[in-house]
C-alpha positions in Angstrom: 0.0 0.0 0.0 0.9 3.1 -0.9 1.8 5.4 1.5 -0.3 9.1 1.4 2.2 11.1 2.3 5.0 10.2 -0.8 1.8 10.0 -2.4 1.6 13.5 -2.3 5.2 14.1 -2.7 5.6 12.3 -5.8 2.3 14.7 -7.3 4.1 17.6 -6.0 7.1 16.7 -8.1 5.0 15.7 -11.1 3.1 18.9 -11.1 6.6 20.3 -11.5 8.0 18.6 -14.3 9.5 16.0 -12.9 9.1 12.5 -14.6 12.2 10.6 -13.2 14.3 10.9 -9.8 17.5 10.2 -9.3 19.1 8.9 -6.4 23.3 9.1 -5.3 25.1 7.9 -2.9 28.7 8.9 -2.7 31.2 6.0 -2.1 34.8 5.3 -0.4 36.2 6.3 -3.3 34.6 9.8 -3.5 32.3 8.7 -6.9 28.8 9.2 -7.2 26.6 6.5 -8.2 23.1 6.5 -8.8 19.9 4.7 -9.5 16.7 6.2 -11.0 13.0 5.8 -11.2 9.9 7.2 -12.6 8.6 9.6 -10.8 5.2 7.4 -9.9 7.7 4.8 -8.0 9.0 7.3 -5.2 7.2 5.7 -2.5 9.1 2.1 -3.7 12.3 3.9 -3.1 12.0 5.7 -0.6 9.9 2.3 1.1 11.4 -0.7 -0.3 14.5 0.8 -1.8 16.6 -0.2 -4.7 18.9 -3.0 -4.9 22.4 -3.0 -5.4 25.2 -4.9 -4.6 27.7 -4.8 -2.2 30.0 -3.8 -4.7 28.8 -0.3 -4.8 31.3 0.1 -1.6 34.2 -0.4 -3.2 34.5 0.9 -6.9 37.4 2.6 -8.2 38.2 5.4 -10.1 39.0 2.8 -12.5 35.9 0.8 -12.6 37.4 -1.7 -11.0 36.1 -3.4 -7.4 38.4 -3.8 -4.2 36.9 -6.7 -2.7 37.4 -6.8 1.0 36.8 -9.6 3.3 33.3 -8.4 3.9 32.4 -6.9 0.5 31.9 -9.4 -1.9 29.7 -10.3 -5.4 27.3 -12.1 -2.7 24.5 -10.0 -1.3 22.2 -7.5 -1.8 21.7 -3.6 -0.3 19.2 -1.5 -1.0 18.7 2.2 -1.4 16.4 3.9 -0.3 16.1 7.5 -1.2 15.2 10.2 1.4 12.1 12.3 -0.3 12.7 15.1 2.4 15.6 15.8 0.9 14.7 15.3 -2.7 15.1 18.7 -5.2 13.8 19.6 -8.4 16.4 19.5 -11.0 15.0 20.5 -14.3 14.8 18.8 -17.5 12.2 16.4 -16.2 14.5 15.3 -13.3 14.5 15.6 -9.2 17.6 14.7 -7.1 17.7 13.1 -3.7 20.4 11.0 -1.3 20.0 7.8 -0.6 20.6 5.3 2.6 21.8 2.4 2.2 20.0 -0.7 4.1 20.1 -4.1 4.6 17.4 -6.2 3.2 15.7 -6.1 6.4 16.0 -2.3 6.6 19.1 -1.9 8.4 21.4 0.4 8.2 24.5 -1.1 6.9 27.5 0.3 8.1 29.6 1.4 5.5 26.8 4.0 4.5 28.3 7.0 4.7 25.7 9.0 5.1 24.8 6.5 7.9 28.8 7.5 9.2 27.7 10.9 9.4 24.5 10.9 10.8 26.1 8.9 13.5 28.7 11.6 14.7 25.9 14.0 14.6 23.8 12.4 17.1 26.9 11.8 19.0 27.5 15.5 19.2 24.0 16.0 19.8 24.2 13.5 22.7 26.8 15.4 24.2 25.1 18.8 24.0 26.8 19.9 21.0 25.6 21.2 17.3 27.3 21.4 14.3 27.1 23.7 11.3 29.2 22.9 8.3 30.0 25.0 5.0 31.5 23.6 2.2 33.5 25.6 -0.3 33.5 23.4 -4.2 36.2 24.3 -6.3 36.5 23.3 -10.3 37.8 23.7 -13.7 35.9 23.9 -16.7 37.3 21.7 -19.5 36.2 20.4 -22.9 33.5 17.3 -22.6 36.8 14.6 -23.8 38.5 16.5 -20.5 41.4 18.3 -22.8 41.8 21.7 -21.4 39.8 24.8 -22.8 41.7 27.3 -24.7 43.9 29.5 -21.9 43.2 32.9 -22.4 44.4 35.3 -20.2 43.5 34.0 -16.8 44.1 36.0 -14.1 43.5 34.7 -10.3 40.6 35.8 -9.0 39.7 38.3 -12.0 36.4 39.6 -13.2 37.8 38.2 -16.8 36.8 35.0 -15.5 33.9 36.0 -14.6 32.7 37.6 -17.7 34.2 34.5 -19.7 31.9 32.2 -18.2 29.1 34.8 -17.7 26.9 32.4 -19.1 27.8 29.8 -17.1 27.7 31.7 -13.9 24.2 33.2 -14.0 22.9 29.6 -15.2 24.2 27.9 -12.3 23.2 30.4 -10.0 19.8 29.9 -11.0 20.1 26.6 -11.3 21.2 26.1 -7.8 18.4 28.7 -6.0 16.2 26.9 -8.1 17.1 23.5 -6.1 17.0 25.3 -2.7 20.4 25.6 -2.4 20.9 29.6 -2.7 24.8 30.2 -3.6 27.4 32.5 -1.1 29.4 33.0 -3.6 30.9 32.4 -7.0 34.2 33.6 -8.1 37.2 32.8 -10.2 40.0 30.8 -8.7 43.7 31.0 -9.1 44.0 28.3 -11.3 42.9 28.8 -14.8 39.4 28.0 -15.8 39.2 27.0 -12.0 36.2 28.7 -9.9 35.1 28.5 -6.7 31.3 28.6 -4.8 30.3 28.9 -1.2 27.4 26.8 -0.1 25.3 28.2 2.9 26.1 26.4 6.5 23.5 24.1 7.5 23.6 20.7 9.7 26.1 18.2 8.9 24.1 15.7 6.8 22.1 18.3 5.1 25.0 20.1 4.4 26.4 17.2 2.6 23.7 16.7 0.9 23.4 19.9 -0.4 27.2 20.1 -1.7 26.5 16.1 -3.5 23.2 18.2 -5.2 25.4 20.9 -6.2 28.1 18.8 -8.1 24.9 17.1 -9.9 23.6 20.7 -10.7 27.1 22.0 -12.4 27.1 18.5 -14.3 23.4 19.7 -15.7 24.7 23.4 -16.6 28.0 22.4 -17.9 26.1 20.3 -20.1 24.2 22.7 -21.4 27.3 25.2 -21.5 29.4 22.5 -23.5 31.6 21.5 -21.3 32.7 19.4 -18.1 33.7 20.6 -14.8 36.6 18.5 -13.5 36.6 18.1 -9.7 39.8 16.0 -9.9 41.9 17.6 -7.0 45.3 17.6 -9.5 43.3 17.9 -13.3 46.5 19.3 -14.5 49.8 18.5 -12.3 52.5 21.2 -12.2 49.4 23.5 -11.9 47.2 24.8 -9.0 44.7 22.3 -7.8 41.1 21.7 -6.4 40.6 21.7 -2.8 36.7 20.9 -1.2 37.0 22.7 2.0 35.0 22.4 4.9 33.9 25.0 7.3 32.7 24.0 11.1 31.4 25.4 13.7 30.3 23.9 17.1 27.5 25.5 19.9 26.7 24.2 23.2 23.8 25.0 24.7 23.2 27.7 22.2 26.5 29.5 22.9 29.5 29.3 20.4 32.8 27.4 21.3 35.3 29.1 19.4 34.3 32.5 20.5 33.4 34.6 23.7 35.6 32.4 25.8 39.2 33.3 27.9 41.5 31.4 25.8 43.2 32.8 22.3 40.9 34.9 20.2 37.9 34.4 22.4 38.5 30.3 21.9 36.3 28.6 25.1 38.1 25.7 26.4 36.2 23.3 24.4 36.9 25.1 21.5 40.5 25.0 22.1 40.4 21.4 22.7 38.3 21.0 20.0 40.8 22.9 17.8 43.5 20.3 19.3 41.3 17.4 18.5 41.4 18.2 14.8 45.0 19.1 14.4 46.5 16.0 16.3 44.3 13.6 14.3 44.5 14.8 11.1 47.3 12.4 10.4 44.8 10.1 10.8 42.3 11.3 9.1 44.2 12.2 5.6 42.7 9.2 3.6 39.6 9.8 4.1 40.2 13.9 3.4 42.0 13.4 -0.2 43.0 10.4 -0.2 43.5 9.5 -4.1 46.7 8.7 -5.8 46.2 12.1 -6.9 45.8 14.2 -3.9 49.3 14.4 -2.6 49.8 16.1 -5.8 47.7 19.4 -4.5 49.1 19.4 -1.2 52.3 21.4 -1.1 53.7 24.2 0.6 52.7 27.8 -0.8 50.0 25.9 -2.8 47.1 27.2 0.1 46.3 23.5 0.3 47.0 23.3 4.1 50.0 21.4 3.5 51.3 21.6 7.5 49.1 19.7 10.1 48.9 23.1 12.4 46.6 25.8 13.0 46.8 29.4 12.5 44.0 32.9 12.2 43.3 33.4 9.2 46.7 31.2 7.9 46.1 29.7 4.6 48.8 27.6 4.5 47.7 26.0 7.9 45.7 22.5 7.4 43.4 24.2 9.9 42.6 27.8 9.6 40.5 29.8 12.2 38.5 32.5 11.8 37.6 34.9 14.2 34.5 36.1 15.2 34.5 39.9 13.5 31.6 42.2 11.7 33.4 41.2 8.9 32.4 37.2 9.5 28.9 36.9 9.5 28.6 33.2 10.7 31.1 34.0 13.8 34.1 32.0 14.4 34.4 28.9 12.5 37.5 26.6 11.2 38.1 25.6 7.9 40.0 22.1 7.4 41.6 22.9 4.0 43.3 19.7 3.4 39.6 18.4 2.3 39.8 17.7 -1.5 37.0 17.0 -4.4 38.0 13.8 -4.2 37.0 12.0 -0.8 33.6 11.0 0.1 32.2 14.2 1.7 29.9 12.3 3.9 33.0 10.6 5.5 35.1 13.9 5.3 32.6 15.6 7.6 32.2 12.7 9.7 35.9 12.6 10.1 36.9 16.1 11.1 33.3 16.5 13.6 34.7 13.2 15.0 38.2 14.5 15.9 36.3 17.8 16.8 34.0 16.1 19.4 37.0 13.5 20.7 39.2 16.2 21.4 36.4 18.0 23.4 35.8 14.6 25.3 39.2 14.1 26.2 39.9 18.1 26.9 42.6 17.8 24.1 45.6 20.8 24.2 45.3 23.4 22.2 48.3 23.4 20.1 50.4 27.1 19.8 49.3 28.7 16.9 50.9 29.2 13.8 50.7 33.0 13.2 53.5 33.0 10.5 53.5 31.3 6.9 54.7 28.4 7.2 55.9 27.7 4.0 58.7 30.3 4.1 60.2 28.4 7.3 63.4 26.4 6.0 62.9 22.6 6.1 65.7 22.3 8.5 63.9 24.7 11.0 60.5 23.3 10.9 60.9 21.1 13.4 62.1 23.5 15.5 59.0 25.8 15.0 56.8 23.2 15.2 55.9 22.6 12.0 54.7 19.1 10.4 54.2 18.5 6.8 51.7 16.7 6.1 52.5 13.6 4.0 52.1 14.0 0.4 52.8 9.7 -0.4 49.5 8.3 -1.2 51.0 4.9 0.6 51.9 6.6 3.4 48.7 8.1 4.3 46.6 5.1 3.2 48.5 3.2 5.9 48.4 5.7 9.0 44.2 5.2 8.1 44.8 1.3 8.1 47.2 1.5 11.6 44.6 4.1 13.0 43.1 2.9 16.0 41.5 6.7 16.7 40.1 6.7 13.4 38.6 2.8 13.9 37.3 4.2 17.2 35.4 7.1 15.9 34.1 5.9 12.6 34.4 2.1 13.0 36.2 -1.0 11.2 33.6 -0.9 8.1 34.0 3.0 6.8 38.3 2.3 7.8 38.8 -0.9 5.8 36.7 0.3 2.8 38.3 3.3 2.6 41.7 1.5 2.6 40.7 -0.9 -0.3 39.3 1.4 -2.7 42.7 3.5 -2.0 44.8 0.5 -2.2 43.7 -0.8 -5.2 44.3 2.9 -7.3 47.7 2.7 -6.1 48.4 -0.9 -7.3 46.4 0.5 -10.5 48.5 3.9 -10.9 51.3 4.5 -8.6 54.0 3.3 -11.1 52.3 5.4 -13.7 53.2 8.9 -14.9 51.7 11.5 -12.9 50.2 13.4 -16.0 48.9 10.3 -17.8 46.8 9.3 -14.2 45.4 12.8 -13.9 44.4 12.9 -17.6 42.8 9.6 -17.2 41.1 10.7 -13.9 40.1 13.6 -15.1 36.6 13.5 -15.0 35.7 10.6 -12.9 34.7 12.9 -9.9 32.5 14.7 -12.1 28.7 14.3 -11.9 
């Protein structure tokens, strides 16, 4: 039986245009994968659900599957879609994220948007709320990937801009028209590259909402003629694509990294907060940017956040704070820069909220800050200062994940060891290959 209220949603949506609705989940391996219906069969998958194998888990940029012990060709999952999420696309088509559920409605743990959910009630349960922004940055190529003509870029100009004028004012509309109104659009420092601000909201939802918005610029480059690559290296030797996140934690109401005794206003469980997050990271890293391609972005004087340390307003510091001025209309807030296009953002958010919340738990110290670039300190003197560089080795950071017993404790043995085979298998796939051939071949495969 047919249940009144999807019912009504599904006439809602067909009185709107809508004849089919897509569904994504966003896997270990940061790709998005989708089933679709007809519009008249929303309440089957948001009831029911779709099958799919196990599989879905564990696909590589590649197309290739990293079985685990666990994941297998045996089984069956099913996805059910969430129609309180679900947005009107256009061209006949609505968007919405998906659970994934055993066959006896479960949730199964590798879900990531299970993962996340799952820190936010934890926070919840300790008195705590989260808001997250997340920042999407791209280049615009031609629909084979090749890059568009070069012009003369220049970083952050209005040239850009009125290049892509088109573009721009498209997707802006686009994106209101999906309920998710844009901060801000502007052009980056790489060329072609632009960057948009999405509007905090809760954890999940903001997830959500930056998944919707990669399947939104997928419509509109479309219908522009090209592709926008959210590879976080599309063109090594140039600047890359960074995904970053912005947090910010309340108790009670009240803020935690402002009107409090410690530096900048920090309260003390901002500070340990702050300290949660930078002495995890390490971590953490595979399930930021993991791919064999996101060492690549992560350099010094590349504003990647290349150095596990925190700083106001330091750009080169993997976790920048911001203070609460009139000139920061959200109040104070961290950025985790080292987040890249390509991890799963579900378990990017769950990650960095987990450390957040853990170091608040165990009254973590907050590190001294980093109030100088740290890229212009000599390699010899860095340990001196303080300084770690975060590890750039794709291997290197696949196995701290693997070894991580704080990462197993906050997120669990499922989300680590499928996040460790799906990065495994890339580098047995492509880390004897040439850097340039990889990226040219991986192009596009985090594009919606």
């Amino acid at each position: 039986m047919s249940d009144p209220a999807l019912t009504d949603v599904a006439a809602a949506l067909a009185a709107a245009g809508v004849r089919t609705v897509v569904g994504t989940m966003v896997n270990a391996s940061g790709l998005v994968l989708a089933k679709s219906v007809p519009v008249e069969r929303l309440d089957a998958f948001a009831g029911a659900g779709l099958g799919s194998a196990p599989v879905w888990d564990v696909f590589t940029v590649d197309g290739g599957i990293a079985f685990t012990g666990s994941v297998s060709a045996v089984g069956d999952r099913r996805l059910r879609i969430d129609p309180a999420a679900v947005a009107v696309l256009g061209d006949g088509l609505a968007w919405g994220p998906v659970d994934i559920v055993t066959q006896e409605g479960e949730p199964v743990p590798t879900c990531p948007r299970t993962a996340l959910r799952r820190v936010e009630e934890r926070l919840a349960h300790a008195g705590l709320e989260a808001l997250v922004g997340h920042e999407l940055e791209l280049v615009l190529v031609h629909p084979d990937g090749s890059p568009l003509e070069a012009g003369s870029w220049v970083p952050y100009g209005v040239s850009g801009l009125l290049d892509h004028a088109a573009f721009v004012d498209d997707l802006v509309a686009a994106c209101a028209a999906a309920g998710v109104p844009l901060e801000q659009v502007h052009a980056e420092y790489g060329r072609q590259q632009l960057e948009l601000s999405l509007p905090p909201a809760s954890p999940v939802r903001a997830a959500d909402r930056a998944t919707l918005v990669r399947v939104v610029i997928g419509q509109v480059a479309r219908r522009h003629g090209v592709r926008a690559s959210f590879s976080p290296a599309p063109f090594p030797g140039t600047v890359g694509s960074g995904a970053h996140q912005h947090l910010s934690l309340t108790r009670d109401g009240a803020p935690i990294f402002s009107g409090g005794t410690g530096p900048h206003g920090l309260t003390a469980d901002g500070g340990a907060a702050l300290g949660g997050l930078v002495d995890g990271l390490g971590d953490v890293q595979a399930l930021l940017g993991g791919s064999v391609l996101s060492g690549t972005r992560l350099v010094p004087g590349g504003w990647s956040g290349a150095f596990r340390c925190w700083g106001t307003e330091n750009r080169e510091a993997a976790v920048r704070y911001l203070a609460a001025t009139p000139g920061n209309p959200y109040g104070a807030n961290v950025e985790v820069k080292v987040v890249d296009p390509s991890a799963c953002v579900y378990l990017a958010s769950a990650a960095v909220l987990a450390l957040a919340l853990d170091g608040i738990e165990r009254g973590a110290d907050l590190p001294a800050e980093v109030t100088t670039d740290p890229s212009t300190v000599a390699e010899a003197d860095r340990a001196g200062a303080g300084l770690v560089l975060l590890p750039s080795d794709p291997g290197t950071v696949v196995d701290a994940l693997d070894r991580s017993d704080l990462a197993r404790r906050l997120l669990g043995d499922p989300v680590v060891d499928t996040t460790v085979a799906v990065r495994r298998l890339e580098l047995r796939t492509f880390g004897d290959a040439d850097v340039v051939e990889v990226a040219a071949r991986l192009r596009l495969v985090w594009s919606a």
